[in-house]
C-alpha positions as CSV (number, residue, x, y, z in Angstrom):
1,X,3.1,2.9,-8.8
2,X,3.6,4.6,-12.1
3,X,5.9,7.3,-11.2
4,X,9.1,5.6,-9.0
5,X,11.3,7.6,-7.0
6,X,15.1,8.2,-7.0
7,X,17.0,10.6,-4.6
8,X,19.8,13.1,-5.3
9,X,19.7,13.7,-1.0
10,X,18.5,11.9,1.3
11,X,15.5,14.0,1.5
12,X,14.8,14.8,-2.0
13,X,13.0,12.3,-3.7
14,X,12.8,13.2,-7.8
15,X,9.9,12.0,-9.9
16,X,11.2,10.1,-13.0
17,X,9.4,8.2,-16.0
18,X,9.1,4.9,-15.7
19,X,8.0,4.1,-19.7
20,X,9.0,5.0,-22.6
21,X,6.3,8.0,-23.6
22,X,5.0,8.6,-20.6
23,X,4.8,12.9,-20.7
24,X,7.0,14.5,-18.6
25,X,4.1,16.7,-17.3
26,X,3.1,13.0,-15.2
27,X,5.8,13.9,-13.0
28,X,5.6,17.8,-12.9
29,X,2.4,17.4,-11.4
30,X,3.4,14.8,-8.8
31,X,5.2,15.7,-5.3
32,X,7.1,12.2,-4.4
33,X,6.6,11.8,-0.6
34,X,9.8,9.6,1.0
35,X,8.3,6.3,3.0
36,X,8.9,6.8,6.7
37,X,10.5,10.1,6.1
38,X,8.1,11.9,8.9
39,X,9.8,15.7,8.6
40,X,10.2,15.6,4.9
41,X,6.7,14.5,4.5
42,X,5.5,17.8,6.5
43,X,7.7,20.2,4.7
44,X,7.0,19.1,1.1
45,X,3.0,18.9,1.4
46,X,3.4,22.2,2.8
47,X,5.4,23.3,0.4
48,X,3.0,22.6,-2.4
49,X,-0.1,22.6,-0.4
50,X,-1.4,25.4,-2.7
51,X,-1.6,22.6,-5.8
52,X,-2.0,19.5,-4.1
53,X,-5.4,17.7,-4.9
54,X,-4.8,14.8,-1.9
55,X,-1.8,12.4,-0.5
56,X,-2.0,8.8,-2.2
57,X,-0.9,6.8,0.8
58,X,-0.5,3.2,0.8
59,X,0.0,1.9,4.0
60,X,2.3,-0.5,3.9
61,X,3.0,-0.5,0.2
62,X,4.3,-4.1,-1.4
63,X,6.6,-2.3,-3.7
64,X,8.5,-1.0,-0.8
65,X,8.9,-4.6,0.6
66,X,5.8,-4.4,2.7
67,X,7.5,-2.3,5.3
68,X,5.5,-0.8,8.6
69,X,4.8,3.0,8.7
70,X,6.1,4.7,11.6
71,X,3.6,6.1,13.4
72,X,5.1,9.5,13.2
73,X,5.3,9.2,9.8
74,X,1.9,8.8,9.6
75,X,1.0,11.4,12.2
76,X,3.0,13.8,9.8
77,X,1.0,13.2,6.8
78,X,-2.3,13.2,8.4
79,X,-1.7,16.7,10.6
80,X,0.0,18.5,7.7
81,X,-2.7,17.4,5.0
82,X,-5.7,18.3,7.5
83,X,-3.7,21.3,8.3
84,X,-3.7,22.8,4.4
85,X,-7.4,20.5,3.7
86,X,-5.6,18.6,1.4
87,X,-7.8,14.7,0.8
88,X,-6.2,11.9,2.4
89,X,-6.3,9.1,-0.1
90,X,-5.7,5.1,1.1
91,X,-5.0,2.5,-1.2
92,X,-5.3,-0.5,0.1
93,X,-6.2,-2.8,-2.7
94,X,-3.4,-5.2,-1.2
95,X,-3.5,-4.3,2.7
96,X,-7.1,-4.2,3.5
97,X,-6.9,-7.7,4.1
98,X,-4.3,-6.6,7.0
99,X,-7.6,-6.3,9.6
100,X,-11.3,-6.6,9.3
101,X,-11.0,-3.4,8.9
102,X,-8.8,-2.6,6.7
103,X,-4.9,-1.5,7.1
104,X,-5.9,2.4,7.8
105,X,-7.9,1.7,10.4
106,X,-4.8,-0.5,12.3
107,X,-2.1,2.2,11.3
108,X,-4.7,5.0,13.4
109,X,-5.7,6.4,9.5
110,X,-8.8,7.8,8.6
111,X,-9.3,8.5,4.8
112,X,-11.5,10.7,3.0
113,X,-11.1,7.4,0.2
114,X,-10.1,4.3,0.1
115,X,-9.4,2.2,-2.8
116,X,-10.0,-1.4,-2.2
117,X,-9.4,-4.9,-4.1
118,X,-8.4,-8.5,-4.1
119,X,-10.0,-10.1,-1.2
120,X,-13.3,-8.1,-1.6
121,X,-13.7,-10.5,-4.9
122,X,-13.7,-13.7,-3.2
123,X,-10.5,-14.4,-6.2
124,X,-12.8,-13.3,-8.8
125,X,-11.2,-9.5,-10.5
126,X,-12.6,-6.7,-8.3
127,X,-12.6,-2.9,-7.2
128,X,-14.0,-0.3,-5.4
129,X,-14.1,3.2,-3.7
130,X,-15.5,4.5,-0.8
131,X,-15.1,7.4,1.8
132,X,-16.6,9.9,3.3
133,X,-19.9,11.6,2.6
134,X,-18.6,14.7,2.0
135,X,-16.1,13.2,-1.0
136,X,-18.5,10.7,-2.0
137,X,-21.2,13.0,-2.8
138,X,-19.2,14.3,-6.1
139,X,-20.9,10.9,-7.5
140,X,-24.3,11.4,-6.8
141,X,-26.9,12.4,-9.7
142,X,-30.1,12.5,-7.7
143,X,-30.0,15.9,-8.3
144,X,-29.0,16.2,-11.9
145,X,-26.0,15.7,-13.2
146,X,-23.3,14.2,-11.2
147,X,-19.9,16.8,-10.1
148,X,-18.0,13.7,-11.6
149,X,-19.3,10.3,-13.7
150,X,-18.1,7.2,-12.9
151,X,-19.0,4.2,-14.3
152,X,-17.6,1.3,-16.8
153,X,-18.1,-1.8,-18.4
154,X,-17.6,-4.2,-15.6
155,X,-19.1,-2.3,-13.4
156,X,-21.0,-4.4,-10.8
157,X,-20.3,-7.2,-12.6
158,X,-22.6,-9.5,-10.9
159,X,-20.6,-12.5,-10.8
160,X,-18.0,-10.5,-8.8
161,X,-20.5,-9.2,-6.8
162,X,-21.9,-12.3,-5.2
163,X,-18.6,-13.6,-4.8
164,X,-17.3,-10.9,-2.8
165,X,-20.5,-10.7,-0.9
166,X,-19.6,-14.4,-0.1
167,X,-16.2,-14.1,0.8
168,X,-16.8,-11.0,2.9
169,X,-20.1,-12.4,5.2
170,X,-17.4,-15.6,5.6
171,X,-14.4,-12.9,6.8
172,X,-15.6,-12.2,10.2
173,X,-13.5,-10.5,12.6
174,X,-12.4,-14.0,14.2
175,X,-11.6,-15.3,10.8
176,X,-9.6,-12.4,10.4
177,X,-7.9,-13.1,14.0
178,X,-7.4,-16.8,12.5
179,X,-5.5,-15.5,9.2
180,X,-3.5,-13.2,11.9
181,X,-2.5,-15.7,13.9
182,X,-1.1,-17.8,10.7
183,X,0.7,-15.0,9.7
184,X,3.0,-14.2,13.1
185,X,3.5,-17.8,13.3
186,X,5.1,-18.1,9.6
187,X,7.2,-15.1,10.1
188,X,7.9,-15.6,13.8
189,X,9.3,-19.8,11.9
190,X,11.0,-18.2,9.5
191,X,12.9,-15.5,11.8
192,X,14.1,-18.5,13.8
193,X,15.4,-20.4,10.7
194,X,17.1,-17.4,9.2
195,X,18.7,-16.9,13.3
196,X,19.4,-20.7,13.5
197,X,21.6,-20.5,10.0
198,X,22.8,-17.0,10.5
199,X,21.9,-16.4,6.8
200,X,21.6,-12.3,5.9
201,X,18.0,-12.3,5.8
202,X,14.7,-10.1,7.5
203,X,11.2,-10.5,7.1
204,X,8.8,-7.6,7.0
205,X,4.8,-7.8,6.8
206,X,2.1,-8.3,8.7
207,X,-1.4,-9.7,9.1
208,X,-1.3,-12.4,6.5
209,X,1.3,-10.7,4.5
210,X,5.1,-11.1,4.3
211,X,8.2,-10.6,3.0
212,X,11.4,-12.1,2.3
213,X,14.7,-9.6,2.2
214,X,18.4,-10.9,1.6
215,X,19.7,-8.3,3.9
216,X,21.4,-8.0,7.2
217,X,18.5,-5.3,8.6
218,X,14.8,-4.4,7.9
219,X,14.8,-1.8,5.0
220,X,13.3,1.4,6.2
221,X,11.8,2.7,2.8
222,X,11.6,2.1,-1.2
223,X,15.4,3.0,-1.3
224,X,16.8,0.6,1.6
225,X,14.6,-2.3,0.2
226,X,15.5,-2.1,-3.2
227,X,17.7,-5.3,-4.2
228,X,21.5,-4.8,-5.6
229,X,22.3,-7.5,-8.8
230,X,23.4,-10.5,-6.0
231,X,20.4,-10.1,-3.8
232,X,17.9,-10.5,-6.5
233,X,20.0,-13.5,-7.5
234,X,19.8,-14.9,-4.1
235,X,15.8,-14.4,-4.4
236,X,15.5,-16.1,-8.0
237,X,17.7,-18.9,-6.0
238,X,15.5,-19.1,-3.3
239,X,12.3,-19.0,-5.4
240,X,13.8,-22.3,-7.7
241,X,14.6,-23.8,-4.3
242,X,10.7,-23.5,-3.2
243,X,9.9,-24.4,-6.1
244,X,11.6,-27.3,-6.3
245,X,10.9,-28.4,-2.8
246,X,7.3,-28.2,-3.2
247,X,6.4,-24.7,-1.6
């Protein structure tokens, strides 16, 4: 999220800073990866497979407007990162509420990590890593010293911990189904409201996630869903109108 992306092409995504400071050495060390962009994805991993640590993928990233992957997409990060044993890295801090387990798992993804958050708290501040044996096994110090520390203040913070221990044994997978089924039914309402007035707006999202966009068609990736000056003063509109009405 620190690095956002800009085009000069339509395939050509260019790392730029996004604070004041930040060292320009943040971005020479990044390859941006376009959303949805399935053959650009396989030929710049491959291009720089010989430096690339892993792929940060979210899967259905809020900052890109909570827009679906397209399965080829995904298929052409996975194949081309497994081709050159490059980690596969999920972040779902947001989206692993989008199943009971977890938004990779629903896209057809299997991570060597996974970054989690938010609902594993039970609303109390959380987070957490896991994956695969193999990766995970950089942590332990059974042996000695550890490949890599980890640790931190708030680690395990014990009031966090029972809480998310709470909230998960209550998340079964038919509460999950239940939080699904609220979900389609608020963007399947508002889909009909937005048809019934003819007003330029989509919604994106899934699970219990969504997503309002002022435009005449679903944004594809980061640069479709971005919002021009009058769209984000539709939204501030909109948001006062909620507001005001109670939602």
């Amino acid at each position: 999220g620190g690095i956002p992306s800009t085009w000069g092409s339509p395939d050509a995504p260019v790392a730029v800073p996004s604070y004041v400071g930040m060292p320009a050495s943040v971005a020479d060390e990044v390859v941006m990866l376009r959303f949805n962009d399935a053959d650009g994805a396989r030929r710049r991993i491959a291009d720089a497979a010989d430096r690339l640590a892993c792929v940060l993928l979210d899967p259905m990233p809020s900052g890109c407007g909570l827009i679906p992957p397209n399965p080829d997409f995904v298929a052409a990060v996975i194949e081309t990162a497994r081709q050159h044993d490059i980690l596969i890295v999920c972040d779902e801090v947001l989206n692993l509420r989008q199943s009971y387990r977890g938004a990779s798992a629903r896209y057809g993804i299997e991570p060597d990590l996974i970054a989690a958050g938010k609902i594993i708290g039970g609303g109390f501040p959380i987070g957490a890593i896991g994956g695969s044996r193999r990766v995970m096994g950089v942590f332990d110090g059974s042996a000695g010293h550890a490949k890599v520390a980890q640790g931190g203040t708030f680690s395990a913070n014990p009031v966090s911990m029972v809480a998310g221990r709470v909230c998960l044994e209550a998340m079964t997978e038919a509460a999950f189904d239940g939080l699904e089924a609220m979900g389609e039914r608020l963007r399947s309402a508002l889909t009909a409201a937005i048809a019934h007035h003819q007003a330029h707006y989509v919604i994106s999202g899934a699970a219990s996630l969504f997503r309002i966009h002022p435009k005449q068609k679903l944004p594809h990736d980061y640069r479709e869903a971005y919002p021009s000056p009058d769209e984000t003063a539709a939204m501030k509109a909109m948001s006062r109108f909620f507001r005001n009405n109670g939602i």
